[in-house]
Backbone atoms as SQL, in Angstrom:
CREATE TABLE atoms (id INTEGER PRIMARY KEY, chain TEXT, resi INTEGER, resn TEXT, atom TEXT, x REAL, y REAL, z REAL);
INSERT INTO atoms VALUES
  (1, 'A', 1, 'UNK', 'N', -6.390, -14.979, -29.467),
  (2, 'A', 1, 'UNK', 'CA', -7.458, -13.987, -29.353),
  (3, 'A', 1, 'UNK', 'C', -8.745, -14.680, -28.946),
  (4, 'A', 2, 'UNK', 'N', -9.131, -13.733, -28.332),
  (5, 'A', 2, 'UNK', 'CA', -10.768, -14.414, -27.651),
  (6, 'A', 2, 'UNK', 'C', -11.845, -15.198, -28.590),
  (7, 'A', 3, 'UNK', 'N', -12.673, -15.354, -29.015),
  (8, 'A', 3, 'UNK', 'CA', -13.314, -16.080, -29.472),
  (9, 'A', 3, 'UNK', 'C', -14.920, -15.824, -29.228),
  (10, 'A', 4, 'UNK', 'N', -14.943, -16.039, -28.086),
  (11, 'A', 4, 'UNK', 'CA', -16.532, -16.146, -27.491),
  (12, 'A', 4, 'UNK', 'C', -17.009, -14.848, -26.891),
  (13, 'A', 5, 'UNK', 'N', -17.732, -14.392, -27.151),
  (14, 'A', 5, 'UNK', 'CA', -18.519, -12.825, -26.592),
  (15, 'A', 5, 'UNK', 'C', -17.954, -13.039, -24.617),
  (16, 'A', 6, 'UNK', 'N', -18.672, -14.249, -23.945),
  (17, 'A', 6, 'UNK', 'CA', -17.788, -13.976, -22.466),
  (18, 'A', 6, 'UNK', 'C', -16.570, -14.341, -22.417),
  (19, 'A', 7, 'UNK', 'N', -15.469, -14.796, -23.590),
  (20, 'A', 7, 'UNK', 'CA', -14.514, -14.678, -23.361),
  (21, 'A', 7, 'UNK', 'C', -13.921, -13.331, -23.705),
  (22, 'A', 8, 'UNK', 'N', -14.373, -12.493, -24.724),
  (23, 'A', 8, 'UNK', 'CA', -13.948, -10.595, -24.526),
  (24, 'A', 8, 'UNK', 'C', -14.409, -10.571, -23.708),
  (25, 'A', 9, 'UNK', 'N', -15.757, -10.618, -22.680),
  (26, 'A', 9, 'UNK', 'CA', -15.662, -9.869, -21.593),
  (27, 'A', 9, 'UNK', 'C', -15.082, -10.288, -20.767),
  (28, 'A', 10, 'UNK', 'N', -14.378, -11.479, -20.390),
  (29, 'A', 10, 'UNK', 'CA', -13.688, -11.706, -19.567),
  (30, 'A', 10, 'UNK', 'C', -12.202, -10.621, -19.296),
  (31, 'A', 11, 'UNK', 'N', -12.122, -10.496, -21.277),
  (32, 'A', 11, 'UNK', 'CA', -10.718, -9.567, -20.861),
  (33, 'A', 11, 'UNK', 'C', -10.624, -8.459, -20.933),
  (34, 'A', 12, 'UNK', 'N', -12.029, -7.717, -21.160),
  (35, 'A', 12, 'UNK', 'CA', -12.271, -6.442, -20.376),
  (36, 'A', 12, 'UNK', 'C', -12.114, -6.110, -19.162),
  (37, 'A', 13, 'UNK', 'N', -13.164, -6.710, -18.064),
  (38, 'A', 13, 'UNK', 'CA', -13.424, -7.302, -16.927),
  (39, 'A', 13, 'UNK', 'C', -11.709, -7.287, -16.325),
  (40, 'A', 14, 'UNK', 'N', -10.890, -8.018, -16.862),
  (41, 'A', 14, 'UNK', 'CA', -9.284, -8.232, -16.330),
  (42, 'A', 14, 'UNK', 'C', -8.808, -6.745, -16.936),
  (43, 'A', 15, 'UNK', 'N', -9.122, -6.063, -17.596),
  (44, 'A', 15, 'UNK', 'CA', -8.328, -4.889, -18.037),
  (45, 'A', 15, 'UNK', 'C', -8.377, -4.139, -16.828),
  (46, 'A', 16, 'UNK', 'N', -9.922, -3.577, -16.665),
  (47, 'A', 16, 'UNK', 'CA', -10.460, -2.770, -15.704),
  (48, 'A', 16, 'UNK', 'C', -10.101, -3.197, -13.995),
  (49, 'A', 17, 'UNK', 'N', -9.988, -4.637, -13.837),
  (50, 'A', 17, 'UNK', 'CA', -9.445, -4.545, -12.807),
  (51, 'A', 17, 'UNK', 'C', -8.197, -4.327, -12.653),
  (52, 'A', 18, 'UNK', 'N', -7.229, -4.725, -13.607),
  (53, 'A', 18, 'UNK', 'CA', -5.748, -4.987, -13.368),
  (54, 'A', 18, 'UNK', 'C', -5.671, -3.141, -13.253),
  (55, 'A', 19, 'UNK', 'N', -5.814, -2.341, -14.376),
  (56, 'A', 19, 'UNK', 'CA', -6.026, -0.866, -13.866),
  (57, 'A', 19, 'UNK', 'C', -6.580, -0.448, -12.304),
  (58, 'A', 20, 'UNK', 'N', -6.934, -1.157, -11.479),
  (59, 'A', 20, 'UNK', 'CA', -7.638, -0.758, -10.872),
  (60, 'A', 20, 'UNK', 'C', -6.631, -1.144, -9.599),
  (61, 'A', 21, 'UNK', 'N', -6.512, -2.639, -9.711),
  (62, 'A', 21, 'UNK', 'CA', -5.384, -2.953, -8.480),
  (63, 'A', 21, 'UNK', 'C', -3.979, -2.088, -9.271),
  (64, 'A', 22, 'UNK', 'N', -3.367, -2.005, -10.081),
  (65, 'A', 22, 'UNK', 'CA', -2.359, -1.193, -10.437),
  (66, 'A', 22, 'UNK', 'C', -2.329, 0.009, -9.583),
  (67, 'A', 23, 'UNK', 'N', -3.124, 0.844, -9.823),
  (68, 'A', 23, 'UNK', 'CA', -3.552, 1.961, -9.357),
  (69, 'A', 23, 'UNK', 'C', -3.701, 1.971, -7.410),
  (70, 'A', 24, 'UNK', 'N', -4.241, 1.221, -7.037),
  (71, 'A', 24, 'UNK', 'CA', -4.289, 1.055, -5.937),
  (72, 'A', 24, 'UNK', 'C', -2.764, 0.954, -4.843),
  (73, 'A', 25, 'UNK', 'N', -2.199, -0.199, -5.431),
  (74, 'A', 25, 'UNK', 'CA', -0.498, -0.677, -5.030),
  (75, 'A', 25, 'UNK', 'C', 0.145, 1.073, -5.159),
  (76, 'A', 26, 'UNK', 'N', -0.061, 1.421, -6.343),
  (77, 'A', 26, 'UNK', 'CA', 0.787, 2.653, -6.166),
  (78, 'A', 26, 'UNK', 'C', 0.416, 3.775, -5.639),
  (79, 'A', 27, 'UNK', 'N', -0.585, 3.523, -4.799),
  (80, 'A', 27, 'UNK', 'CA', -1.220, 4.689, -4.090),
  (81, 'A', 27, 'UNK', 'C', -0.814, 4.346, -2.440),
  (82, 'A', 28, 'UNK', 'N', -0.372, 3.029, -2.420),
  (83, 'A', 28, 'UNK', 'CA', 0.032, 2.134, -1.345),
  (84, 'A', 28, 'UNK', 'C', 1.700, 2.783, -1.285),
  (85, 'A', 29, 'UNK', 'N', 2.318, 2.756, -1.941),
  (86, 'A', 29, 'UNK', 'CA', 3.267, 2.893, -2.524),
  (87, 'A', 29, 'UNK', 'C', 3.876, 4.210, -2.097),
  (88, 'A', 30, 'UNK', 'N', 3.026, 5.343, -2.341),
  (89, 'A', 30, 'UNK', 'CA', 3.148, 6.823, -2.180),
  (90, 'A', 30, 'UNK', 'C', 3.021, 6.976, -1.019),
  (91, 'A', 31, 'UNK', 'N', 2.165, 6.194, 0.031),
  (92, 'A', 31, 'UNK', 'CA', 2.277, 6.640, 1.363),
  (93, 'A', 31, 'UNK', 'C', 3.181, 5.943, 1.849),
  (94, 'A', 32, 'UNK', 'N', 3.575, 4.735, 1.749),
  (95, 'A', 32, 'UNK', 'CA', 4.700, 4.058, 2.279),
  (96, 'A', 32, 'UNK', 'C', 5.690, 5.509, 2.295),
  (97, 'A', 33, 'UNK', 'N', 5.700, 5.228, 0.784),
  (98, 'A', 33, 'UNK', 'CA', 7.655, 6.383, 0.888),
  (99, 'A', 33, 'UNK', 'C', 7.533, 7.745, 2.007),
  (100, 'A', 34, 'UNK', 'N', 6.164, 8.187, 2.008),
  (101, 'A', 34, 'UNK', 'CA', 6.432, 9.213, 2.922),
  (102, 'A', 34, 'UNK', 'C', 6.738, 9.042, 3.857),
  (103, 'A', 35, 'UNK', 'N', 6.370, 7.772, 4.525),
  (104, 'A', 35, 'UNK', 'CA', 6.733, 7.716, 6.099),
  (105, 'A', 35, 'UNK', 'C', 8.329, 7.622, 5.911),
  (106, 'A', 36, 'UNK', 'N', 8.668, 6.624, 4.874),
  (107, 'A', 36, 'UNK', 'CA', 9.982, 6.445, 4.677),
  (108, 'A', 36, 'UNK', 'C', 11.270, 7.488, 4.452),
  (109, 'A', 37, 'UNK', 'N', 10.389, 8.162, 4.089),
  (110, 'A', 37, 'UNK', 'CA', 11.720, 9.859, 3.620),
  (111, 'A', 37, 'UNK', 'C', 11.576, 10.453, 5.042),
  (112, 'A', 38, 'UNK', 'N', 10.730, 10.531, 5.601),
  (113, 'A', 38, 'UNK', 'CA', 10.396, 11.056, 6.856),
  (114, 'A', 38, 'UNK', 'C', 11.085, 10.509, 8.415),
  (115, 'A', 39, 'UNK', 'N', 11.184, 9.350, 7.678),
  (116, 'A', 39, 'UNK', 'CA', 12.255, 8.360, 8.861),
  (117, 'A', 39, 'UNK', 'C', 13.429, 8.925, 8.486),
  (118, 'A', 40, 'UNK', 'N', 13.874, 8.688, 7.289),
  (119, 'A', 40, 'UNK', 'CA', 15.311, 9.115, 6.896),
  (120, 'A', 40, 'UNK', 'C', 15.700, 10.368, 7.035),
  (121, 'A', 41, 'UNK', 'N', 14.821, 11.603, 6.903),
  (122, 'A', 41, 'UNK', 'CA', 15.198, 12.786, 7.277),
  (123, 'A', 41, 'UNK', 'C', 15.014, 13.038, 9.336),
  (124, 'A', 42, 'UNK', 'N', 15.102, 11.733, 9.653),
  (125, 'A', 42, 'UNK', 'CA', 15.147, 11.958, 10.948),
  (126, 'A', 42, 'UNK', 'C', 13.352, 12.747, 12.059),
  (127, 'A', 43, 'UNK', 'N', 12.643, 12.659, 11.459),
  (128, 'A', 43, 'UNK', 'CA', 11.690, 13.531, 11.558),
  (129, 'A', 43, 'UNK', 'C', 10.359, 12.696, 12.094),
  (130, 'A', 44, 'UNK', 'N', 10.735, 12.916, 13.308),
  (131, 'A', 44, 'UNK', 'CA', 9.759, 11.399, 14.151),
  (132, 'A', 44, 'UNK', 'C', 8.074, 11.671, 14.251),
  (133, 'A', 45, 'UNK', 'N', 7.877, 13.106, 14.218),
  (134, 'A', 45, 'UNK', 'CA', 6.150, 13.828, 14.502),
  (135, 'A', 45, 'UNK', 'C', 5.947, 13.501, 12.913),
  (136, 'A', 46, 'UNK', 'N', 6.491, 13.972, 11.548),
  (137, 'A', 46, 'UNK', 'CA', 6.058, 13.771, 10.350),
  (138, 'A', 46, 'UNK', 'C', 5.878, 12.369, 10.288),
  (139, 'A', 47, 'UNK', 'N', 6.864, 11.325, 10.541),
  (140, 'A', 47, 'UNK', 'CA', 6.801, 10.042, 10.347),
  (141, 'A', 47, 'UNK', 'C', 5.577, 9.663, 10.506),
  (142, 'A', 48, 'UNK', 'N', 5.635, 9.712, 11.913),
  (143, 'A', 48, 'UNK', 'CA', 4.202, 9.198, 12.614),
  (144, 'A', 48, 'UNK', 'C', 2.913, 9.766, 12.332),
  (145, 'A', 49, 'UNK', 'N', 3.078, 10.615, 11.700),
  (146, 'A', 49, 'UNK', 'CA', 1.632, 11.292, 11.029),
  (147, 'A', 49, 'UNK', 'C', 1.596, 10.944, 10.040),
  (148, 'A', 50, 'UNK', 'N', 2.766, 10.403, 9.119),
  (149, 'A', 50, 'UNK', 'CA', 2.048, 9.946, 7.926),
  (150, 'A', 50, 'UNK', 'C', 2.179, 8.576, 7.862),
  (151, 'A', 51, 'UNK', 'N', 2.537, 7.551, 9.046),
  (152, 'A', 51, 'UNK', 'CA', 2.155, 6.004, 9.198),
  (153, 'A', 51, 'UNK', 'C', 0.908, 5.811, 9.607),
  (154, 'A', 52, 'UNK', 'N', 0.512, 7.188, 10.043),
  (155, 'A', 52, 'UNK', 'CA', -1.120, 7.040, 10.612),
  (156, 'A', 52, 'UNK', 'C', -2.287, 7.481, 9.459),
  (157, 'A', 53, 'UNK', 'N', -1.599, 7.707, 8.248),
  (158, 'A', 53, 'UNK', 'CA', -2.268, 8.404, 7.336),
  (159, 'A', 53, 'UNK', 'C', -2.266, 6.976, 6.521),
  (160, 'A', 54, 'UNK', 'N', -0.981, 6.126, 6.236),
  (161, 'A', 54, 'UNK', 'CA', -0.529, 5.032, 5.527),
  (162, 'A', 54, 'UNK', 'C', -1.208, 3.929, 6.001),
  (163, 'A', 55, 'UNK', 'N', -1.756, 3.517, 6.988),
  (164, 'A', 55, 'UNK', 'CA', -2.281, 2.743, 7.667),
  (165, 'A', 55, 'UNK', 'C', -3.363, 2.483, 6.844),
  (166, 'A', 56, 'UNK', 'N', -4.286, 3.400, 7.036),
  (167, 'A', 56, 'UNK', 'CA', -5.962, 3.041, 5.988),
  (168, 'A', 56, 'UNK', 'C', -5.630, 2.565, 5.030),
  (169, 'A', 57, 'UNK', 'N', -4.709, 3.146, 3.972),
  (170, 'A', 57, 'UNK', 'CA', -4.572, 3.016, 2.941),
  (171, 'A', 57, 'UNK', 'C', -3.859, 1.338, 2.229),
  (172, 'A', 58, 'UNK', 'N', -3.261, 0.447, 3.447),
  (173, 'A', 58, 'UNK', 'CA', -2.450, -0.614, 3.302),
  (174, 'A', 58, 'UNK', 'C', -3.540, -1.634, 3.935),
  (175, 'A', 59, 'UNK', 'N', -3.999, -1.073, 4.719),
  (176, 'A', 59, 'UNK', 'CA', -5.558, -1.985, 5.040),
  (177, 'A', 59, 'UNK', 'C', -6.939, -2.136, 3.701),
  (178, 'A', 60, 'UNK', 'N', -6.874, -1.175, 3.538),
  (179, 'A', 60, 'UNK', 'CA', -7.688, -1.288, 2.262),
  (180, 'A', 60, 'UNK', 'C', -6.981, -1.815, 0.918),
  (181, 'A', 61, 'UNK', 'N', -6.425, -2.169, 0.898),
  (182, 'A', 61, 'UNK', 'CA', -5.570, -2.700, -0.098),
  (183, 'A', 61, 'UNK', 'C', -5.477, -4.374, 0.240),
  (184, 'A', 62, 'UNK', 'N', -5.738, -4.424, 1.517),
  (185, 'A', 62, 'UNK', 'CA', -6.252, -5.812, 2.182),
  (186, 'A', 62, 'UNK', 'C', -7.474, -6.488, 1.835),
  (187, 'A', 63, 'UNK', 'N', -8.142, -5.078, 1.989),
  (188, 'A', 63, 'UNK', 'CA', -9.769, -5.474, 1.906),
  (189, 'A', 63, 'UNK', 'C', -10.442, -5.620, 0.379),
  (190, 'A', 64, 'UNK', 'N', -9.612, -4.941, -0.753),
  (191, 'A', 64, 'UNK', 'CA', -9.772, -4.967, -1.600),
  (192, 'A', 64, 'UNK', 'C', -8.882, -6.266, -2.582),
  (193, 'A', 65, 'UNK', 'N', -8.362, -7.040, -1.525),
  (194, 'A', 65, 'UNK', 'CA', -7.427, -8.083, -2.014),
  (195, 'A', 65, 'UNK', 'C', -6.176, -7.828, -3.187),
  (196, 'A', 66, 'UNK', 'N', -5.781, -6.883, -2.745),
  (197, 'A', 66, 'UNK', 'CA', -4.222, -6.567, -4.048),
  (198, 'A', 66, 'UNK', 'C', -3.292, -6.693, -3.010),
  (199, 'A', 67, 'UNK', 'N', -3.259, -6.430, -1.824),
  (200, 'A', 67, 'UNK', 'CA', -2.159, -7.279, -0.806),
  (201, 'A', 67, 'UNK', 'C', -2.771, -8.151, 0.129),
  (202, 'A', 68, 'UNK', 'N', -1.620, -8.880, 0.400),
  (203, 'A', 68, 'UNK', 'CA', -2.390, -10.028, 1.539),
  (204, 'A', 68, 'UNK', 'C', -2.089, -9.607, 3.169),
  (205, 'A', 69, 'UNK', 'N', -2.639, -9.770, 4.049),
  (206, 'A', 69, 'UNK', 'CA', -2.565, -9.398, 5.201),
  (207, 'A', 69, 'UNK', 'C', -1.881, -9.213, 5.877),
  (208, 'A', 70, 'UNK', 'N', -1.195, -10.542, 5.746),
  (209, 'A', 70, 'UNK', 'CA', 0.027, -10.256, 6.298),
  (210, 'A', 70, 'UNK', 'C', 1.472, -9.226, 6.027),
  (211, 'A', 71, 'UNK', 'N', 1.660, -9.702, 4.841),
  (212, 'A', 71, 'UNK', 'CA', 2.546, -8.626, 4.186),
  (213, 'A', 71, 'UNK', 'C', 2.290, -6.975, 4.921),
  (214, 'A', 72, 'UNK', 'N', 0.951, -7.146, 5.153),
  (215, 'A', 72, 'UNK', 'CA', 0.350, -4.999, 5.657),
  (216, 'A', 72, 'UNK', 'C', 0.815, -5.328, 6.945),
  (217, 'A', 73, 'UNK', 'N', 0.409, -6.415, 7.739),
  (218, 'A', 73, 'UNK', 'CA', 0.605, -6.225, 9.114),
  (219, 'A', 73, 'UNK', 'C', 2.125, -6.412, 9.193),
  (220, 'A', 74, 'UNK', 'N', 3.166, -7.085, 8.475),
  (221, 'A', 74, 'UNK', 'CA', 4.826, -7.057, 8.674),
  (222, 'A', 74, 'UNK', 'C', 5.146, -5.507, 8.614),
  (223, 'A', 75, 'UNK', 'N', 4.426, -4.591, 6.995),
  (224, 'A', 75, 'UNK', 'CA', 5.392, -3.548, 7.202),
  (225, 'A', 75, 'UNK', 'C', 5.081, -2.693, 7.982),
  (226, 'A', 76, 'UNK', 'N', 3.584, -2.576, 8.205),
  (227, 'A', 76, 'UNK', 'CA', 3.337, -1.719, 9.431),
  (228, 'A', 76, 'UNK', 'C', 4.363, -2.043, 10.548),
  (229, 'A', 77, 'UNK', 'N', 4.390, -2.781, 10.921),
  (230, 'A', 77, 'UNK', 'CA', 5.432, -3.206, 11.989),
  (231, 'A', 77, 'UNK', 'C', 6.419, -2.601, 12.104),
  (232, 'A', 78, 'UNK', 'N', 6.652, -3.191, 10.871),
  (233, 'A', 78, 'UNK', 'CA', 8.739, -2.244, 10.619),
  (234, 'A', 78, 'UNK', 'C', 8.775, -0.671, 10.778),
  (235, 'A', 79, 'UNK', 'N', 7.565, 0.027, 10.024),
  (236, 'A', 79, 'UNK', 'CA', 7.066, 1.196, 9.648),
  (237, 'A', 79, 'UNK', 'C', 7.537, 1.798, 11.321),
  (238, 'A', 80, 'UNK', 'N', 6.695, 1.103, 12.065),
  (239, 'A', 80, 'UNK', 'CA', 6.259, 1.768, 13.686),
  (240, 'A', 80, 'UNK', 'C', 7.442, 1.604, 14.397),
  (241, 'A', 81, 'UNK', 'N', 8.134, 0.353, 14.241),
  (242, 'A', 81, 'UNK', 'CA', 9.570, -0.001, 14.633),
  (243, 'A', 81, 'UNK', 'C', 10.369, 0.636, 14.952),
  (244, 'A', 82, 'UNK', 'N', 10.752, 1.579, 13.240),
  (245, 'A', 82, 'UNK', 'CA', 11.241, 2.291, 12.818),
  (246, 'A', 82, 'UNK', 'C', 11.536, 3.538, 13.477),
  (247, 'A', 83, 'UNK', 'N', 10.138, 4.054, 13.840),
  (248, 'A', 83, 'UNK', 'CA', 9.663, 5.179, 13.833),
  (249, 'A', 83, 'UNK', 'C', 9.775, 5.236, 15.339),
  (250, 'A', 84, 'UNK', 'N', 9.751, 4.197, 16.174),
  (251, 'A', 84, 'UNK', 'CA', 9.952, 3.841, 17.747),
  (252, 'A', 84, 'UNK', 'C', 11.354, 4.008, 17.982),
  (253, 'A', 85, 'UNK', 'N', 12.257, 3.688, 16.745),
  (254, 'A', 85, 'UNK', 'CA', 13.751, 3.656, 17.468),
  (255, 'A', 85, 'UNK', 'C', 14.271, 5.319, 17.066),
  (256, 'A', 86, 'UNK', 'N', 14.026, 6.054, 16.528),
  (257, 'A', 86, 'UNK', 'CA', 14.114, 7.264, 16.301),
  (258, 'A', 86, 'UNK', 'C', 14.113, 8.184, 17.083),
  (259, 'A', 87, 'UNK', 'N', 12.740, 8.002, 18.317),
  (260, 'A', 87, 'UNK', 'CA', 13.345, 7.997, 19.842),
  (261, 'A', 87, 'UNK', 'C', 14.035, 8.038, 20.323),
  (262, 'A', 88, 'UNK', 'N', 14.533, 6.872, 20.579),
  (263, 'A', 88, 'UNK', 'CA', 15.582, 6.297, 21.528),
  (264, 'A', 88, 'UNK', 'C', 16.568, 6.770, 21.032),
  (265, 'A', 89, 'UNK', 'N', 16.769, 6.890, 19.291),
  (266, 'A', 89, 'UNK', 'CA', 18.057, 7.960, 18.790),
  (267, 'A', 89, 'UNK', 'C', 18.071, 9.102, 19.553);
């Protein structure tokens, strides 16, 4: 247990953020799957409207440092990939 007045606030400080990136990932999370059910139900105009909706949301999650850059720029990739060969289906 903490000890020192800035060591509780330190683990306040970590509460409020870890709530905060928690919260964030799974908001990351919720738009991912839509594009994803949307691929799988074959449905190339929904897809793509909601990879374009998912986009902000995986970038800011960049900017706010709970994912790293790269990781956003791989699944976008796959995301659009995806959503490119659905087409050609």
């Amino acid at each position: 247990m903490a000890n020192t007045a800035s060591a509780r606030k330190r683990i306040r400080q970590t509460e409020r953020r870890n709530a905060r990136n928690t919260a964030r990932i799974s908001r990351v999370r919720t738009f991912v799957k839509k594009v994803e059910t949307a691929i799988e139900a074959g449905k190339k105009e929904d897809a793509s409207v909601a990879l374009r909706a998912a986009q902000p949301e995986l970038q800011r999650a960049v900017g706010k440092g709970v994912m790293h850059a790269n990781t956003v720029a791989r699944r976008i990739s796959r995301l659009s990939a995806r959503i490119k060969a659905l087409a050609a289906a």
